[in-house]
PQR file of N, CA, C, O and H, with PARSE charges and radii, in Angstrom:
ATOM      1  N   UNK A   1      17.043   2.948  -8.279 -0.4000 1.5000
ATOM      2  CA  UNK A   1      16.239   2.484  -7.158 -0.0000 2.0000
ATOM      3  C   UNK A   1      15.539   1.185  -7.557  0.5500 1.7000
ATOM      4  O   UNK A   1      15.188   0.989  -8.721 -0.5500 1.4000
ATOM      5  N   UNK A   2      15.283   0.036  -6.283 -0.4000 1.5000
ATOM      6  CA  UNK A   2      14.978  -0.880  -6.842 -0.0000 2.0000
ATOM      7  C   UNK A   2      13.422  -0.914  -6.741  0.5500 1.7000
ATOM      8  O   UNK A   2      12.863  -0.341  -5.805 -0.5500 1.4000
ATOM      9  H   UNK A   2      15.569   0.195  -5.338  0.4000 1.0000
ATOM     10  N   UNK A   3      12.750  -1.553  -7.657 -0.4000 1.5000
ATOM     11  CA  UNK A   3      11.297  -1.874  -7.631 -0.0000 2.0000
ATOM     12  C   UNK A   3      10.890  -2.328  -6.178  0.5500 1.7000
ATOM     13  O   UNK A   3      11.397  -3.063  -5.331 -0.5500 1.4000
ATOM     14  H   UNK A   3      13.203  -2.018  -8.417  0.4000 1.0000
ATOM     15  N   UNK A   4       9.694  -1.525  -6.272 -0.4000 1.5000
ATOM     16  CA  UNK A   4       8.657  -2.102  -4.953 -0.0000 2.0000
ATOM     17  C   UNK A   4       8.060  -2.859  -5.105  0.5500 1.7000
ATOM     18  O   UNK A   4       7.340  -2.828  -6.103 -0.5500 1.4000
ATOM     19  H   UNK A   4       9.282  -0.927  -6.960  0.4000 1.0000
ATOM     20  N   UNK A   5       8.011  -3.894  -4.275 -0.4000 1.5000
ATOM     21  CA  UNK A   5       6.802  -5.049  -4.219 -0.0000 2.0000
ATOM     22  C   UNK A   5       5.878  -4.436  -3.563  0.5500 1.7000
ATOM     23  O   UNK A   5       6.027  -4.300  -2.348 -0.5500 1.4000
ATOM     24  H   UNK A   5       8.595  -3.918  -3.464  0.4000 1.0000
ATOM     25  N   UNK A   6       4.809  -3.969  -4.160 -0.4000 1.5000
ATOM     26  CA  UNK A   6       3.708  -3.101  -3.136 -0.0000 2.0000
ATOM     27  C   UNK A   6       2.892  -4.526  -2.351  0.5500 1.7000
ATOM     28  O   UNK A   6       2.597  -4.638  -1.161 -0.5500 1.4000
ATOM     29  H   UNK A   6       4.688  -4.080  -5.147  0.4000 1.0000
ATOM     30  N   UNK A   7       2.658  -5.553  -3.513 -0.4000 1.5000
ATOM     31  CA  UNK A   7       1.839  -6.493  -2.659 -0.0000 2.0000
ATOM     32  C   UNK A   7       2.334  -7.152  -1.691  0.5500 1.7000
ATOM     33  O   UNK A   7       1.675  -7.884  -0.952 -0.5500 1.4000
ATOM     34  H   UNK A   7       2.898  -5.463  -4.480  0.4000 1.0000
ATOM     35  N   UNK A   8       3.549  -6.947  -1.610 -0.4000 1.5000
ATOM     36  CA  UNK A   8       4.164  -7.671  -0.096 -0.0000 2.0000
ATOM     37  C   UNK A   8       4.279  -6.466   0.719  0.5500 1.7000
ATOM     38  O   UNK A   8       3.356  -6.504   1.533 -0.5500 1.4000
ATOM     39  H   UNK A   8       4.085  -6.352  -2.210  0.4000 1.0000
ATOM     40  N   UNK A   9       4.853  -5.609   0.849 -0.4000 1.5000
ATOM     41  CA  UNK A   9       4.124  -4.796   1.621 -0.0000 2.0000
ATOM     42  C   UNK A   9       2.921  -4.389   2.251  0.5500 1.7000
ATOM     43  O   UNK A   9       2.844  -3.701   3.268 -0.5500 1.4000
ATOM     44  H   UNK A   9       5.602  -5.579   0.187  0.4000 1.0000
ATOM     45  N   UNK A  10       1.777  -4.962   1.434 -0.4000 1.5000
ATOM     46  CA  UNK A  10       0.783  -4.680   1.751 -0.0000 2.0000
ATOM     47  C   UNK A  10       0.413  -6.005   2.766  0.5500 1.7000
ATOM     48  O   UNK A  10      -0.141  -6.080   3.863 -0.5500 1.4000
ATOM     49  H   UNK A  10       1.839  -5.522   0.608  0.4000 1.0000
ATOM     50  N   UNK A  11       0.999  -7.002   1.845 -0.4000 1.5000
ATOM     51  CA  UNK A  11       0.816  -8.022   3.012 -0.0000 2.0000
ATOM     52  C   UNK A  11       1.337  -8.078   4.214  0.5500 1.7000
ATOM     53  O   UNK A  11       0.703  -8.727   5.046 -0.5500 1.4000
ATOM     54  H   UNK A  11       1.450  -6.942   0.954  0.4000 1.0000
ATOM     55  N   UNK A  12       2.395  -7.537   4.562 -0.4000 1.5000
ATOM     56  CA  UNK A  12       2.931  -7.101   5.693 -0.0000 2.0000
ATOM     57  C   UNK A  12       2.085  -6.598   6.495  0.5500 1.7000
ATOM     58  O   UNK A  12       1.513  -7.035   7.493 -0.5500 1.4000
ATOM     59  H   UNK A  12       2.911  -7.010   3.886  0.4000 1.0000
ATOM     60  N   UNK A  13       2.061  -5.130   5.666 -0.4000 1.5000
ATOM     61  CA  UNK A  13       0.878  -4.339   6.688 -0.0000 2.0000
ATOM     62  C   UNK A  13      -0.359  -5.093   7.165  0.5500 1.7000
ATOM     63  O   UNK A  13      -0.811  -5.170   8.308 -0.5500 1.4000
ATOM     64  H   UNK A  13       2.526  -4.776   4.854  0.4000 1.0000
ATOM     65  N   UNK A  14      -0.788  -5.613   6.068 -0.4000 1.5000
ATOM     66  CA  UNK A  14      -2.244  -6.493   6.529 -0.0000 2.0000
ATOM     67  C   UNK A  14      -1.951  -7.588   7.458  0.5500 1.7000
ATOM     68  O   UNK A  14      -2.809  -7.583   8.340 -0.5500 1.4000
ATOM     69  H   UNK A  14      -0.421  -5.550   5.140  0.4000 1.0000
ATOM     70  N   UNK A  15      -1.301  -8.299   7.584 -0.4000 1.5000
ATOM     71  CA  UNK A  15      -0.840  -9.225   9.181 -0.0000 2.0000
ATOM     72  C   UNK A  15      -2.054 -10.015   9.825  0.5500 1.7000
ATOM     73  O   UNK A  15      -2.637 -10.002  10.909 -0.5500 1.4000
ATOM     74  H   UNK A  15      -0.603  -8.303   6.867  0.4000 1.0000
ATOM     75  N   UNK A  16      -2.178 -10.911   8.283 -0.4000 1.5000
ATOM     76  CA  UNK A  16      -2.977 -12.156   8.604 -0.0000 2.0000
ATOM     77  C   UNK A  16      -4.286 -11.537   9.027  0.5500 1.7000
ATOM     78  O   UNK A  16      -5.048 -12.274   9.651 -0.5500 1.4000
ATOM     79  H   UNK A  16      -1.704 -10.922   7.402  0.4000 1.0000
ATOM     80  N   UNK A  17      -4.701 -10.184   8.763 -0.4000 1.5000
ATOM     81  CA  UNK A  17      -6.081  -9.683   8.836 -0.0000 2.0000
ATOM     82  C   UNK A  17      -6.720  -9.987   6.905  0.5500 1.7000
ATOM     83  O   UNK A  17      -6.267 -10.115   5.767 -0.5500 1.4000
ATOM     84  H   UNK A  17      -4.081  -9.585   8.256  0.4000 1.0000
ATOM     85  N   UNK A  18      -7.973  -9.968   7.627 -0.4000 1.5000
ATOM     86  CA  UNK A  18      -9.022 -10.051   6.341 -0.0000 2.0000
ATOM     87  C   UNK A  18      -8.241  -8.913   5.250  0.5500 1.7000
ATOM     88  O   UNK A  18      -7.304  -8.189   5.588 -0.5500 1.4000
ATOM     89  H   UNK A  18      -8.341  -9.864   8.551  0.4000 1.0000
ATOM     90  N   UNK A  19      -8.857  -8.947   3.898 -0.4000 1.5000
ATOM     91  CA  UNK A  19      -8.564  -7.963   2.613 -0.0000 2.0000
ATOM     92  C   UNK A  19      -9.771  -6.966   2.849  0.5500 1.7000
ATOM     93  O   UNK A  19      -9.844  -5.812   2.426 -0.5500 1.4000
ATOM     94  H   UNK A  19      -9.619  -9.534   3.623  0.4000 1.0000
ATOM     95  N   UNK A  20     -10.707  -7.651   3.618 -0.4000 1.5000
ATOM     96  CA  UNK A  20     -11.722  -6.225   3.906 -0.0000 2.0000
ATOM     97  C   UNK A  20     -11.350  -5.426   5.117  0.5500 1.7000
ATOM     98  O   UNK A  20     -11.919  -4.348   5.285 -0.5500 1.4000
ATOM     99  H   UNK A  20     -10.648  -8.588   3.961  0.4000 1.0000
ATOM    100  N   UNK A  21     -10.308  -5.907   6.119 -0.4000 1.5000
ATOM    101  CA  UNK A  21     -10.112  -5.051   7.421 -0.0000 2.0000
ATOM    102  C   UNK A  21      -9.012  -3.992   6.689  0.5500 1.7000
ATOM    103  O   UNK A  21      -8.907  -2.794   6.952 -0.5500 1.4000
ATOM    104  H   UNK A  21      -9.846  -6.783   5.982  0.4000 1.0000
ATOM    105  N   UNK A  22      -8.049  -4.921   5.487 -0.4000 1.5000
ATOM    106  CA  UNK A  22      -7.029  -4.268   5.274 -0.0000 2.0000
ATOM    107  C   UNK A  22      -7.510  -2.678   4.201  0.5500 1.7000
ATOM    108  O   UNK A  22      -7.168  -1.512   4.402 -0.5500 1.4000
ATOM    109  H   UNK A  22      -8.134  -5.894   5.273  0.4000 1.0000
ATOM    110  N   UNK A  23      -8.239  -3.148   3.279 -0.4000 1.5000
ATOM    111  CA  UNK A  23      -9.468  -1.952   2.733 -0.0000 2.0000
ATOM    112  C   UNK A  23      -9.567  -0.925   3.757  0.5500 1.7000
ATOM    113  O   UNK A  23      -8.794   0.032   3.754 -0.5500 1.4000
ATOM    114  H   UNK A  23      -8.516  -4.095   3.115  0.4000 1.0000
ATOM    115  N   UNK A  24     -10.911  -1.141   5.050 -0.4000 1.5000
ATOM    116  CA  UNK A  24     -10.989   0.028   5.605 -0.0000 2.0000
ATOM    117  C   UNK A  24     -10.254   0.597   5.773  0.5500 1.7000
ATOM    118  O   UNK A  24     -10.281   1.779   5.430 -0.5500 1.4000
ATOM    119  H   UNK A  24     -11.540  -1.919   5.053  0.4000 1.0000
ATOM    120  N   UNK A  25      -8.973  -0.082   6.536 -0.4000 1.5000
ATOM    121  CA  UNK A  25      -7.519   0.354   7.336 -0.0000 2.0000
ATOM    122  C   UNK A  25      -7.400   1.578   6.169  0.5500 1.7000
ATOM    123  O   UNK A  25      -7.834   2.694   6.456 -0.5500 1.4000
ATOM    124  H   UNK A  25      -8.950  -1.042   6.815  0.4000 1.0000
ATOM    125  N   UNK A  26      -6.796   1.325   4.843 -0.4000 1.5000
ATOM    126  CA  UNK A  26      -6.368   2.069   3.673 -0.0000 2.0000
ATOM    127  C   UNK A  26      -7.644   3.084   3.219  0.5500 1.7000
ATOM    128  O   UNK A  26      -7.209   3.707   2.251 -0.5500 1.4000
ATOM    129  H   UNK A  26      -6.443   0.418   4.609  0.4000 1.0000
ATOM    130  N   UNK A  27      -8.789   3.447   3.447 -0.4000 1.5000
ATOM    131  CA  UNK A  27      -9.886   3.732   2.890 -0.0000 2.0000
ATOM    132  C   UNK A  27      -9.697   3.289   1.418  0.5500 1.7000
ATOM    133  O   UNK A  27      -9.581   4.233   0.637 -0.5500 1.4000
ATOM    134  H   UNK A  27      -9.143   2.942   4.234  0.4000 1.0000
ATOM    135  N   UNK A  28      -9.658   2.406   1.034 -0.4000 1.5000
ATOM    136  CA  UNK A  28     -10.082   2.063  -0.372 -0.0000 2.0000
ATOM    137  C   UNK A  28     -11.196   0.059  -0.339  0.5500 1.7000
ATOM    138  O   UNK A  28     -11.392  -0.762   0.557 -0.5500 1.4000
ATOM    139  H   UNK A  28      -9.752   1.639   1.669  0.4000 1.0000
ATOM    140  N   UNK A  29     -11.526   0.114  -1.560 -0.4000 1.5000
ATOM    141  CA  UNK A  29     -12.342  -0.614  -1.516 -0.0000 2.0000
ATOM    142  C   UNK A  29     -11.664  -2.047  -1.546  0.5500 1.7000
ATOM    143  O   UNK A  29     -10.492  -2.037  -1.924 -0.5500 1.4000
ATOM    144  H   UNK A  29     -11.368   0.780  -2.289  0.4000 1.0000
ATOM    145  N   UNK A  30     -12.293  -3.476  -1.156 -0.4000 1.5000
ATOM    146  CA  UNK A  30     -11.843  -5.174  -1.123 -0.0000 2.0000
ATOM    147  C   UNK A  30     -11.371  -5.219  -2.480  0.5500 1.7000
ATOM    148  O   UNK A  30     -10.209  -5.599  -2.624 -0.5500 1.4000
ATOM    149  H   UNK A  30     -13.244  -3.484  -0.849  0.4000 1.0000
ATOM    150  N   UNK A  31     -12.015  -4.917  -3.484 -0.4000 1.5000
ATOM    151  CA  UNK A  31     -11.926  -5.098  -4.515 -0.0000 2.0000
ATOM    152  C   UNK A  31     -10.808  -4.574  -5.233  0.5500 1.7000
ATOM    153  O   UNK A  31     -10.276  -5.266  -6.100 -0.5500 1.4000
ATOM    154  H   UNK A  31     -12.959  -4.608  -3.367  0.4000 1.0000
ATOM    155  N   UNK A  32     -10.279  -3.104  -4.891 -0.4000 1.5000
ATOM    156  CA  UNK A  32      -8.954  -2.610  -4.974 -0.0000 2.0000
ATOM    157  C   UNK A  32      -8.043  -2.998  -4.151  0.5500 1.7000
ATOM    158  O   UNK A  32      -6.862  -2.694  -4.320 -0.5500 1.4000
ATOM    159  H   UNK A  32     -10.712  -2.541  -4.187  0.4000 1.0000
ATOM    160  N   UNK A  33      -8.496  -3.776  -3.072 -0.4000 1.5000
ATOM    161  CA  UNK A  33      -7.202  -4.173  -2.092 -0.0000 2.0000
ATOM    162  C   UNK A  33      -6.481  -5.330  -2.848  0.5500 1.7000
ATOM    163  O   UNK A  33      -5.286  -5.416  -3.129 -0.5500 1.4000
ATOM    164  H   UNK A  33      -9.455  -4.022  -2.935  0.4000 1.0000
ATOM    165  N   UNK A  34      -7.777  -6.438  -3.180 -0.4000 1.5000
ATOM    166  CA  UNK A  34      -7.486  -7.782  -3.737 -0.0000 2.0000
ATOM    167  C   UNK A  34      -6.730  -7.501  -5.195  0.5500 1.7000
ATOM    168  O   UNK A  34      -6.517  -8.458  -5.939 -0.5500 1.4000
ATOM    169  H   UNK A  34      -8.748  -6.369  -2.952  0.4000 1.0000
ATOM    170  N   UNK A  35      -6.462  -6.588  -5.452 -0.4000 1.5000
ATOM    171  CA  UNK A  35      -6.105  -6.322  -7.136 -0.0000 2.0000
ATOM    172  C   UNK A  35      -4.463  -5.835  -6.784  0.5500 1.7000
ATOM    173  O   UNK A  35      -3.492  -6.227  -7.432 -0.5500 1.4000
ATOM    174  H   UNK A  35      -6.635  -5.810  -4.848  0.4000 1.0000
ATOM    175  N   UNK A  36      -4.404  -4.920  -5.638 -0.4000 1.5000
ATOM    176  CA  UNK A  36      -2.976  -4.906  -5.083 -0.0000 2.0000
ATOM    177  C   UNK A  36      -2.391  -6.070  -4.381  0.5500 1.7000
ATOM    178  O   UNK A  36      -1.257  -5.816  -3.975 -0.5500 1.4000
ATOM    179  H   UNK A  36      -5.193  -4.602  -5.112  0.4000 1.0000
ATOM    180  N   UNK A  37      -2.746  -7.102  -4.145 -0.4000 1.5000
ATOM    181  CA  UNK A  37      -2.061  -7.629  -3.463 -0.0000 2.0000
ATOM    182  C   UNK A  37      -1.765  -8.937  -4.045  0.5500 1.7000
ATOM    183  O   UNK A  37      -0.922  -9.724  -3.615 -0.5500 1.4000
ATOM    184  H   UNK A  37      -3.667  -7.308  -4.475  0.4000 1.0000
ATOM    185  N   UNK A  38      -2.848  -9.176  -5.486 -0.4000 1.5000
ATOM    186  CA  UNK A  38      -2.354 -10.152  -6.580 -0.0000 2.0000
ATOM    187  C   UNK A  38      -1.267  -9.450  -7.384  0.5500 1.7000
ATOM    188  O   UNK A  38      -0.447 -10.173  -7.950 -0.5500 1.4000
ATOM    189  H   UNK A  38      -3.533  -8.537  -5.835  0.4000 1.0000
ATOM    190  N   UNK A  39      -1.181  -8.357  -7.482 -0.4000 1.5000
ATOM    191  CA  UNK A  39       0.057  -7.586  -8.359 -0.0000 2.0000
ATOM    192  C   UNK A  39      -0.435  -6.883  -9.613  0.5500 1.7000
ATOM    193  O   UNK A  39       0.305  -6.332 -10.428 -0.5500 1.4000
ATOM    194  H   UNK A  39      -1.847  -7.770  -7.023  0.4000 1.0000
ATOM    195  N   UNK A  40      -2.045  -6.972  -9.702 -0.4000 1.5000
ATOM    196  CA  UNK A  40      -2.688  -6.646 -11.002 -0.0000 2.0000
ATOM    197  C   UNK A  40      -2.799  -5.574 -11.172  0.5500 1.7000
ATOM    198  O   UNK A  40      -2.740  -5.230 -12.353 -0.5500 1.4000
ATOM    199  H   UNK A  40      -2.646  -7.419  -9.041  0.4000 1.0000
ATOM    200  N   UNK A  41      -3.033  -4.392 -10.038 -0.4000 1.5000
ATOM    201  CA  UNK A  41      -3.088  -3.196 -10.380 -0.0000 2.0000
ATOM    202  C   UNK A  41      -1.514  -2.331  -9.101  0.5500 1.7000
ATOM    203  O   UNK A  41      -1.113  -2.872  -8.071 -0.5500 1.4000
ATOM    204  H   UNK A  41      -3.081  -4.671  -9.079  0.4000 1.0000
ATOM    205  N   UNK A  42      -1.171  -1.443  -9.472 -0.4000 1.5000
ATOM    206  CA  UNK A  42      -0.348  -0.534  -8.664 -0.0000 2.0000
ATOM    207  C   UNK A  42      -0.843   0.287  -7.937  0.5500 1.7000
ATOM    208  O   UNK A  42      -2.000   0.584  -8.233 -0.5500 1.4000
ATOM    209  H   UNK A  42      -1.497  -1.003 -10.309  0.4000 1.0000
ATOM    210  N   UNK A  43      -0.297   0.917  -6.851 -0.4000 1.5000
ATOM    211  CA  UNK A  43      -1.279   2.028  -5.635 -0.0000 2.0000
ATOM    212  C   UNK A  43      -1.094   3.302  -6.438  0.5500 1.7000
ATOM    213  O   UNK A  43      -0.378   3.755  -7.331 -0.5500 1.4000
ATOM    214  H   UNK A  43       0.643   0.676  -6.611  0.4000 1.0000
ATOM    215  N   UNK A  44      -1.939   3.585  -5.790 -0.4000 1.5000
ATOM    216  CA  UNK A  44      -2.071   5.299  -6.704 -0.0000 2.0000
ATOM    217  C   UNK A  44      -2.237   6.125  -5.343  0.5500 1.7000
ATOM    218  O   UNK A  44      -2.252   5.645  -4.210 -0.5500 1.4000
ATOM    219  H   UNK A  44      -2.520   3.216  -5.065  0.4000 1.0000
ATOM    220  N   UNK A  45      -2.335   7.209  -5.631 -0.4000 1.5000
ATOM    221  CA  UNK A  45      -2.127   8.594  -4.600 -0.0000 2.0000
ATOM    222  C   UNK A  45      -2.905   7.902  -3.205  0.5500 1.7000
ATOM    223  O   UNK A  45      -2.331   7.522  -2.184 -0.5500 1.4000
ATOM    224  H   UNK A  45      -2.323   7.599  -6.551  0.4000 1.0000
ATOM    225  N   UNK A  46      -4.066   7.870  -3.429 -0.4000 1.5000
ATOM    226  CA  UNK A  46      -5.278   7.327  -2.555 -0.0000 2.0000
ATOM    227  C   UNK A  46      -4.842   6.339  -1.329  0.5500 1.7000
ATOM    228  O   UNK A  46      -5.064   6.420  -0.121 -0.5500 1.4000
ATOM    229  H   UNK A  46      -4.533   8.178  -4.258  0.4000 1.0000
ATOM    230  N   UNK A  47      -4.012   5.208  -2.244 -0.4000 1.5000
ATOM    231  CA  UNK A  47      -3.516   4.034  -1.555 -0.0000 2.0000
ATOM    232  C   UNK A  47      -2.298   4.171  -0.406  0.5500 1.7000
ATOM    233  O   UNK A  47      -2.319   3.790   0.765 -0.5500 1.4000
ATOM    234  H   UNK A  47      -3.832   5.142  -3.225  0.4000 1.0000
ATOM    235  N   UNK A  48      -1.033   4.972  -1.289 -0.4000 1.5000
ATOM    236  CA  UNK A  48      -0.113   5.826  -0.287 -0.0000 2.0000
ATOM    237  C   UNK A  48      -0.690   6.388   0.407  0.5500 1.7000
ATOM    238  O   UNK A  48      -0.457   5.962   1.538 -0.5500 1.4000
ATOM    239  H   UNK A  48      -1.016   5.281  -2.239  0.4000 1.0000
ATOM    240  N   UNK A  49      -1.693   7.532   0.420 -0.4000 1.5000
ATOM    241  CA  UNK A  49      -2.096   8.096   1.606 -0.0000 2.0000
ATOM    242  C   UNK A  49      -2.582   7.136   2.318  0.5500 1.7000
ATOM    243  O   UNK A  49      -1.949   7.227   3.370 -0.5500 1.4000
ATOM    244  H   UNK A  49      -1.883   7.878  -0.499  0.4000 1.0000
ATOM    245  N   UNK A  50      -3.289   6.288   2.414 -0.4000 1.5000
ATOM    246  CA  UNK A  50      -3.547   4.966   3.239 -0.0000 2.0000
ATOM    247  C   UNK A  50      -2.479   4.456   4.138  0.5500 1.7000
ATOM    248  O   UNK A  50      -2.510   4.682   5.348 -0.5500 1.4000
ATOM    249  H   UNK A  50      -3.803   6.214   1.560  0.4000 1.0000
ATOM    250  N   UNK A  51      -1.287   3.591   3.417 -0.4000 1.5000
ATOM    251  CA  UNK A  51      -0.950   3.317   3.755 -0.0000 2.0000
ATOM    252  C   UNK A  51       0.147   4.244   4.836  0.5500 1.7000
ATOM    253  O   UNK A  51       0.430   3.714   5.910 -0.5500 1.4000
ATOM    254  H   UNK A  51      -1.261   3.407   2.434  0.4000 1.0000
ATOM    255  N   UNK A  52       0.521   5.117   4.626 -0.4000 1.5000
ATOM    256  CA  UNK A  52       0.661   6.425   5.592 -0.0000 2.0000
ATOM    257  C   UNK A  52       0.441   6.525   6.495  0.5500 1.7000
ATOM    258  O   UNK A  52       1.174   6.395   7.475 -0.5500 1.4000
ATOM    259  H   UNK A  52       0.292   5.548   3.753  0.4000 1.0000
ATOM    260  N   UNK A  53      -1.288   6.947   6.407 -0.4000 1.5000
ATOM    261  CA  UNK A  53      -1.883   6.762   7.749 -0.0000 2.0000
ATOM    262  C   UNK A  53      -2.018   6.044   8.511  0.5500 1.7000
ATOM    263  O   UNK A  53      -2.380   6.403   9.632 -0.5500 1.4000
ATOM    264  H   UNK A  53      -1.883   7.053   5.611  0.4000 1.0000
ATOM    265  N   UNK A  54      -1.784   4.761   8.215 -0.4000 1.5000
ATOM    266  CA  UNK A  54      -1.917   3.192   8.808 -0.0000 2.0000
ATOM    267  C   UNK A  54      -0.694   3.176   9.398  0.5500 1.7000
ATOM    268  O   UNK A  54      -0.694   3.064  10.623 -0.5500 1.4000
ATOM    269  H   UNK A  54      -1.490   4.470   7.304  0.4000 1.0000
ATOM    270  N   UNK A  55       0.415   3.266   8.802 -0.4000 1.5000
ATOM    271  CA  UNK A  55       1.756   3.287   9.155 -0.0000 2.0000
ATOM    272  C   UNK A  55       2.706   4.167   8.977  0.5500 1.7000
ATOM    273  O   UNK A  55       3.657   4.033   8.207 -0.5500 1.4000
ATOM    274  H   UNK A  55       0.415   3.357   7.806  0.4000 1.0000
ATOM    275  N   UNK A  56       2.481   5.103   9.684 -0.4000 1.5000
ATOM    276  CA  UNK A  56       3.220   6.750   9.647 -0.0000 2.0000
ATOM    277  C   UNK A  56       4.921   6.499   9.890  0.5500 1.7000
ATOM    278  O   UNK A  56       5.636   7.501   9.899 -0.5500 1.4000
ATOM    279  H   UNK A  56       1.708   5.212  10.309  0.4000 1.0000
ATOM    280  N   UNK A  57       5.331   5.600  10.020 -0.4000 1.5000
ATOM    281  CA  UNK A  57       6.628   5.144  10.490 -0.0000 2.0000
ATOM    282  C   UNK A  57       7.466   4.970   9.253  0.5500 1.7000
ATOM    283  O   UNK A  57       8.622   5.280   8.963 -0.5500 1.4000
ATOM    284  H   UNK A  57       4.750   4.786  10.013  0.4000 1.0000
ATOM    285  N   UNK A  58       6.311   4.261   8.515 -0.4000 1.5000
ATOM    286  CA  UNK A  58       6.784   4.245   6.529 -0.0000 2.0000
ATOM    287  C   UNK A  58       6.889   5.157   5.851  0.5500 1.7000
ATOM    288  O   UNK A  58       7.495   5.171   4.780 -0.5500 1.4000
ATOM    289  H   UNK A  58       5.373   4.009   8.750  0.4000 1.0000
ATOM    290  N   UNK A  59       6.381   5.970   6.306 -0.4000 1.5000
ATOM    291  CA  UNK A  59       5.796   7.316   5.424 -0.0000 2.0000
ATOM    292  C   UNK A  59       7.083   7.855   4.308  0.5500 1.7000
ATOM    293  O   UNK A  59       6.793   8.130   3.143 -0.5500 1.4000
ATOM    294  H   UNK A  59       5.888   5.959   7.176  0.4000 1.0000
ATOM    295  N   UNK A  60       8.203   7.939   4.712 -0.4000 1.5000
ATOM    296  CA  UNK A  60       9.426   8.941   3.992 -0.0000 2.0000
ATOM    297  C   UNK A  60       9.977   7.686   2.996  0.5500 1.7000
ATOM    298  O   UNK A  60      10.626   7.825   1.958 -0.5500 1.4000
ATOM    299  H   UNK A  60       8.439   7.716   5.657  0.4000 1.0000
ATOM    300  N   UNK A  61       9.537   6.448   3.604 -0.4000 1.5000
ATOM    301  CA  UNK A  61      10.131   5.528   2.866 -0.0000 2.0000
ATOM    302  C   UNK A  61       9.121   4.868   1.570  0.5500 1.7000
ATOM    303  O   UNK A  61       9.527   4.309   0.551 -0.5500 1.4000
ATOM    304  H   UNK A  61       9.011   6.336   4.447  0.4000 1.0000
ATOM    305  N   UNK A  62       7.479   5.171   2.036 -0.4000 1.5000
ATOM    306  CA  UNK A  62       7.184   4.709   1.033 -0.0000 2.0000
ATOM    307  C   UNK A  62       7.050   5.784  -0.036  0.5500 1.7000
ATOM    308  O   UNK A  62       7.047   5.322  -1.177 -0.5500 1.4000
ATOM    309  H   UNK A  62       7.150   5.625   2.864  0.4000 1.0000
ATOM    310  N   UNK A  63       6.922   7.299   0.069 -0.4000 1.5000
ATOM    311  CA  UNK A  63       7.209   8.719  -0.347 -0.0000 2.0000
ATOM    312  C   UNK A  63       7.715   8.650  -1.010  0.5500 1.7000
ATOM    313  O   UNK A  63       7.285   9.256  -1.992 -0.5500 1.4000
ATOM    314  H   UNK A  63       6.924   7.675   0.996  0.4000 1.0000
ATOM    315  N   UNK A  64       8.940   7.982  -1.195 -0.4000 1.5000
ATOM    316  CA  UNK A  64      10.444   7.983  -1.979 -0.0000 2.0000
ATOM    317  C   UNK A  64       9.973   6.803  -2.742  0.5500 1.7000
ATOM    318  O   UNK A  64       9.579   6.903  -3.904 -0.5500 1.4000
ATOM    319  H   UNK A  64       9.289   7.490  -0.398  0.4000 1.0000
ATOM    320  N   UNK A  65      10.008   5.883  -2.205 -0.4000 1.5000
ATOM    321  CA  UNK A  65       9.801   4.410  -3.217 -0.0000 2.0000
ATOM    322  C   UNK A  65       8.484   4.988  -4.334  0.5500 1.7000
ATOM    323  O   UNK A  65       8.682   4.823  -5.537 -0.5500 1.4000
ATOM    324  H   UNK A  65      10.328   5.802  -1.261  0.4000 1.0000
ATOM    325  N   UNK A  66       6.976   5.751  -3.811 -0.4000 1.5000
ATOM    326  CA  UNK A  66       6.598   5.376  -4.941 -0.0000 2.0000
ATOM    327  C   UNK A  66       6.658   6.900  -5.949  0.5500 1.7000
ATOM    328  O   UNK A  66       6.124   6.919  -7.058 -0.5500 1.4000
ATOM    329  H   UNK A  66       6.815   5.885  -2.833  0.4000 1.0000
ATOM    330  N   UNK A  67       7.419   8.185  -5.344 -0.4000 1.5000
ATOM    331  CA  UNK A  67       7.631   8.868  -6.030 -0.0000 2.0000
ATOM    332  C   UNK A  67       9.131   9.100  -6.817  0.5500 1.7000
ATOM    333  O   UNK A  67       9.340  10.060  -7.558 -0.5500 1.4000
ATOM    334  H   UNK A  67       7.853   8.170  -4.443  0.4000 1.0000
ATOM    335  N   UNK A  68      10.148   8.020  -6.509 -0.4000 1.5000
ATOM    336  CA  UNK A  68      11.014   7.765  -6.881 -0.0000 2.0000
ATOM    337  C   UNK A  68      11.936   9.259  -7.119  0.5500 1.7000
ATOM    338  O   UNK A  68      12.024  10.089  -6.213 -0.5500 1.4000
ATOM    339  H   UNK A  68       9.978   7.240  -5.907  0.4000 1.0000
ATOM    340  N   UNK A  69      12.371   9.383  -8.014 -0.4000 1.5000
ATOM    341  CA  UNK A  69      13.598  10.039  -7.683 -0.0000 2.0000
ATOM    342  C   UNK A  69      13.186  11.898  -7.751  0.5500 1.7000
ATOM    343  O   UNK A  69      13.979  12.832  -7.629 -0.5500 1.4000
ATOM    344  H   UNK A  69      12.300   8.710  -8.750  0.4000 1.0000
ATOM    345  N   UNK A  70      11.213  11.971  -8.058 -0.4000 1.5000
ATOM    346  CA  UNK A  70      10.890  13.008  -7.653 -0.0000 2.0000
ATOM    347  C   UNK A  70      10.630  13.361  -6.075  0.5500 1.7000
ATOM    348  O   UNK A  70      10.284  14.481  -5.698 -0.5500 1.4000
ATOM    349  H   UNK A  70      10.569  11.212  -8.157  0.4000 1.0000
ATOM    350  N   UNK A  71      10.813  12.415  -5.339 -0.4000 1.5000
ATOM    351  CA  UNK A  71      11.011  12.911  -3.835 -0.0000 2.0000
ATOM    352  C   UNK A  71      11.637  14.127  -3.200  0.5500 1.7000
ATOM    353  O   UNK A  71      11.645  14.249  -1.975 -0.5500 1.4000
ATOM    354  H   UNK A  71      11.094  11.506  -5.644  0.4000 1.0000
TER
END
């Protein structure tokens, strides 16, 4: 499976909104948003569930991508 770009994804999702709208959206903090979307840190449980809820349409796809072949 190929690597995820989480920070383009995320930039996707975020769609020219602020890193603080994109935070609430995810419940996590600016400061963890801005760290995903430079590439410095990776999403963790918290962040998937975020992004999930934000975009339930992704859900099986991002499931798989970030639990990889334990899906």
């Amino acid at each position: 499976m190929d690597q995820v770009d989480w920070a383009q994804l995320l930039e996707a999702i975020r769609a020219g909104r602020s890193q603080a709208a994109l935070a609430a959206d995810l419940g996590i903090s600016q400061s963890l948003t801005s760290k995903l979307l430079r590439g410095v840190r990776q999403p963790g449980p918290r962040v998937i569930r975020g992004i999930i809820a934000t975009r339930p349409e992704l859900a099986e796809w991002v499931s798989r991508s970030y639990l990889g072949p334990w899906a």
